[in-house]
C-alpha positions in Angstrom: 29.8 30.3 3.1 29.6 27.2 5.4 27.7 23.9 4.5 25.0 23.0 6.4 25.3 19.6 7.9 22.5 17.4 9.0 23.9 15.4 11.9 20.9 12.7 11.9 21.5 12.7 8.1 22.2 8.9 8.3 18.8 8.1 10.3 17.0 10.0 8.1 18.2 8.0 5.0 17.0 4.3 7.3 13.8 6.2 7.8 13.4 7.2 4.1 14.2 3.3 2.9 12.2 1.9 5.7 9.4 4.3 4.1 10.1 2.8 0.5 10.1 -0.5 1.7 6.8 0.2 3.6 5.1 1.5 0.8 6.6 -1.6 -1.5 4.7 -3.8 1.7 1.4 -2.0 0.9 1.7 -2.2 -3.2 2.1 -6.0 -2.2 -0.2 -6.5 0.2 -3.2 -4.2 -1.9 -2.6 -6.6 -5.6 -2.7 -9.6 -3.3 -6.3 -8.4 -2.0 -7.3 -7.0 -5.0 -6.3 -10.5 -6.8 -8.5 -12.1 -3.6 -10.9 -10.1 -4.4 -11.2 -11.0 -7.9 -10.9 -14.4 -7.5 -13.8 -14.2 -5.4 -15.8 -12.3 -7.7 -15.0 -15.4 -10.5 -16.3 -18.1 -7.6 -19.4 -15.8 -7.3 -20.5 -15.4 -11.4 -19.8 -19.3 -11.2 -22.3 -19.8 -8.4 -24.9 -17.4 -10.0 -24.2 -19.0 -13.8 -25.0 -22.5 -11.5 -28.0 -21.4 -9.9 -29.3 -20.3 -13.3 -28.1 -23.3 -15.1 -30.6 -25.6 -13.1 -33.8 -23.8 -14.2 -32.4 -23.1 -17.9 -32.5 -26.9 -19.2 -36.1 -28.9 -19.3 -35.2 -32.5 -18.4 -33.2 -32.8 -14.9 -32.4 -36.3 -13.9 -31.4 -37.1 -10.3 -27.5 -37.6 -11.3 -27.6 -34.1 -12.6 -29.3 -32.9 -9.7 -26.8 -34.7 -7.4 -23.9 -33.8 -9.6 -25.8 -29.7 -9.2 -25.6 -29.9 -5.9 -22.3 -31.5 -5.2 -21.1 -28.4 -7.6 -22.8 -25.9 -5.5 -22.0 -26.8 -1.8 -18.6 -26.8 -3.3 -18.4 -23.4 -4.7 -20.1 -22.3 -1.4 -17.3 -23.6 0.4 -14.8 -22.4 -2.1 -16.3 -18.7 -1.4 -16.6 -18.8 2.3 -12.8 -20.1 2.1 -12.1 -17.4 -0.1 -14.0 -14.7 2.1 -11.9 -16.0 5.3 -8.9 -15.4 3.0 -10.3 -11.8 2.2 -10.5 -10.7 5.2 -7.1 -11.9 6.3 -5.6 -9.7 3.3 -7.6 -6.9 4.2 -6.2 -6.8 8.0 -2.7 -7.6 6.4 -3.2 -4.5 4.1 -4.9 -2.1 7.1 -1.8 -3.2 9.3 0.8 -2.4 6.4 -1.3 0.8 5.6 -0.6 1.8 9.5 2.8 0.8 9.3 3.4 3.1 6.1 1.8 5.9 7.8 4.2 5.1 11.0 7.0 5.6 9.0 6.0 8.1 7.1 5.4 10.5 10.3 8.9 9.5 11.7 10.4 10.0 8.8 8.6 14.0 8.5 9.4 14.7 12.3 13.1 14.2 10.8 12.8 16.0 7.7 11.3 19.1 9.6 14.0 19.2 12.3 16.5 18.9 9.6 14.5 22.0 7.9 14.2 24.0 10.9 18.1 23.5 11.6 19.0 24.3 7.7 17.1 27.6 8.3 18.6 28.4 11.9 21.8 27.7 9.8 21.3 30.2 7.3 20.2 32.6 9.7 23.2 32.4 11.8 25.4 32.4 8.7 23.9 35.4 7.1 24.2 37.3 10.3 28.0 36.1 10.2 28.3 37.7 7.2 26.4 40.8 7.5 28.6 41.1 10.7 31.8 40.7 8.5 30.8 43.3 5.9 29.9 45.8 8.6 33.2 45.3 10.2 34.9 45.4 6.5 32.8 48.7 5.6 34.3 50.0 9.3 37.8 49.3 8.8 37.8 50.8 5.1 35.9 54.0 6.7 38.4 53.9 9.2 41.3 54.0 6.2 39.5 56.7 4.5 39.1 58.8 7.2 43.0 59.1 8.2 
């Protein structure tokens, strides 16, 4: 029996790595958010273990209040940094997600053509054969006959 041969074999491998490499782009792109994210979370239990600082001791002198508030617009600004930054890695990850998904479908549309023509192959090559034992079961009736 024959061997089936894919003849878009070759662009199905590029499509499977540019899958991989897709899916490596997404693994990247989702720990940098999710490190964002914590990071952000850190900046935010500092701001809320400020805030509760100021009430928490009895004698507060102006230089502590300045230094308090210094502190605080600071980590404000630290977090709405940090939130711009978010969001950035979250678009970064949504467009590497679509990407992924891209690739993904081109490289299925391939994989299902190449199934299709595997099966049309087998098909065809079992009708081949069926065709060569009938004409073999013929020709020996043939024999048997004379």
């Amino acid at each position: 029996m024959a061997r089936f041969r894919f003849s878009l074999e070759r662009v199905l491998e590029y499509r499977c790595q540019l899958e991989d490499q897709a899916q490596m782009d997404v693994a990247k792109a989702l720990a940098a958010h999710n490190a964002q994210a914590e990071y952000m979370d850190g900046l935010r239990g500092k701001l809320a273990q400020l805030e509760a600082s100021l009430y928490s001791t009895e004698a507060v002198t102006q230089n502590d209040l300045w230094l308090w508030r210094r502190y605080h617009t600071a980590l404000r600004e630290d977090i709405a940094k940090a939130e711009v930054q978010l969001q950035k890695l979250a678009r970064i990850l949504t467009e590497t997600r679509q990407r992924l998904v891209a690739r993904s479908r081109d490289k299925k549309l391939l994989e299902r053509l190449k199934a299709n023509q595997e099966s049309e192959f087998r098909k065809e090559e079992n009708i081949k054969e069926q065709r060569e034992s009938d004409e073999m079961a013929t020709v020996r009736f043939q024999h048997g006959a004379v």
